[in-house]
Every structure is written in C-alpha cells, then in structure tokens.
N, C-alpha and C positions, 0 to 999 in steps of 0.2 A: 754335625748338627743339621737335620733338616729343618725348613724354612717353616713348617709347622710348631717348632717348639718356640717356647716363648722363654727370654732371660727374664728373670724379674730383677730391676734394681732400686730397690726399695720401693717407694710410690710408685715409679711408673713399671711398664715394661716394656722392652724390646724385641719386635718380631723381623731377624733377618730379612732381607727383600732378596730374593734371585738378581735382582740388578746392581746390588754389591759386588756380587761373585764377578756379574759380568765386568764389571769396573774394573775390579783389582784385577783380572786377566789381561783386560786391554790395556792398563798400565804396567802389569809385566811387561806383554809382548813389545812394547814401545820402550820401555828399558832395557829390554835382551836385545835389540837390536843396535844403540851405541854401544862402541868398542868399550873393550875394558879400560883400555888405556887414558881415555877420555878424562873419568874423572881421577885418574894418580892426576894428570899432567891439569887439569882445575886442582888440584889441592895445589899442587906446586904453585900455578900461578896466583894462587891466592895468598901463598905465604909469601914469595917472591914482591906482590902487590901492599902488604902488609909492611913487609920492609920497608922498602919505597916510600910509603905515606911515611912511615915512621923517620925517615931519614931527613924527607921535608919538613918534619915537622908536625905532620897531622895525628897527633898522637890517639885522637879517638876515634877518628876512622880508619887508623890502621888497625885497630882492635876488633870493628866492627869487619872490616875483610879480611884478619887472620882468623874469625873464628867459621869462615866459611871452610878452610879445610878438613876438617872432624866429618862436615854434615855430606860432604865430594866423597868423601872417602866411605861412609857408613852406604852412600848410594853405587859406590863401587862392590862393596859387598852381598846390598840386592841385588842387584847385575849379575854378580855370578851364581847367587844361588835361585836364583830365575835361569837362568841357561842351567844349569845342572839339573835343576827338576823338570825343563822343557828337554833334553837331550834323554831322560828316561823313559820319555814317552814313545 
C-alpha cells in the first residue's frame, strides 16, 4: 500500500506515515542483531524464575513471570523471520 491511500475505519481514517516503515525497520535490524538463542534461554529463565517464586511461596508473581515465556519465545520467532527476510536481500 502506498502512503497515499487512505484506510477508512469507520469515522475516522488512517494515512500510513513513511516513518512507520522507517520504525519497524529500525526495530527489525536491532532484533536481527541479538542471538537466537537469547530469548529460548529468557523463556527458560523465566519458567525457571516462575518456579522459584512458586516454591517460595509467591504464588502470584510467579504467574505474573511464567507468562513471560510465550511473549520471549513469539520475539524468538521475529528474530528469525527478520534475519530470513534480511538474508534475501
């Protein structure tokens, strides 16, 4: 879509800005640059961390840092498919 079209949603509407584009790029490249491995080993230590409260006792903040795994691991999946589509170039 070029930045000339306009979305309509409902009442109002939405005219992309070229400084989206440029945003979500510079937040690629700055996620293509940590390791993959990074966030496997954040998900680990956040289920690892989850345990732990949970063993102390802290039953609601270890809920609150088991459900950090899911979101480590979905950014582990940007990562690779930002390096996949930056290696096509």
């Amino acid at each position: 879509m070029s930045t000339q079209q306009r979305i309509s949603t409902g009442e109002t509407s939405y005219r992309p800005q070229q400084s989206d584009s440029r945003r979500k790029t510079s937040i690629g490249h700055q996620a293509s640059r940590l390791p993959s491995d990074f966030f496997v080993w954040a998900a680990l230590a956040s289920v690892a961390g989850s345990a732990y409260l949970r063993a102390v006792g802290e039953g609601e903040k270890s809920l609150f840092v088991g459900q950090w795994a899911p979101t480590f691991l979905a950014f582990g999946v940007y990562n690779k498919i930002i390096r996949r589509l930056d290696l096509g170039r």
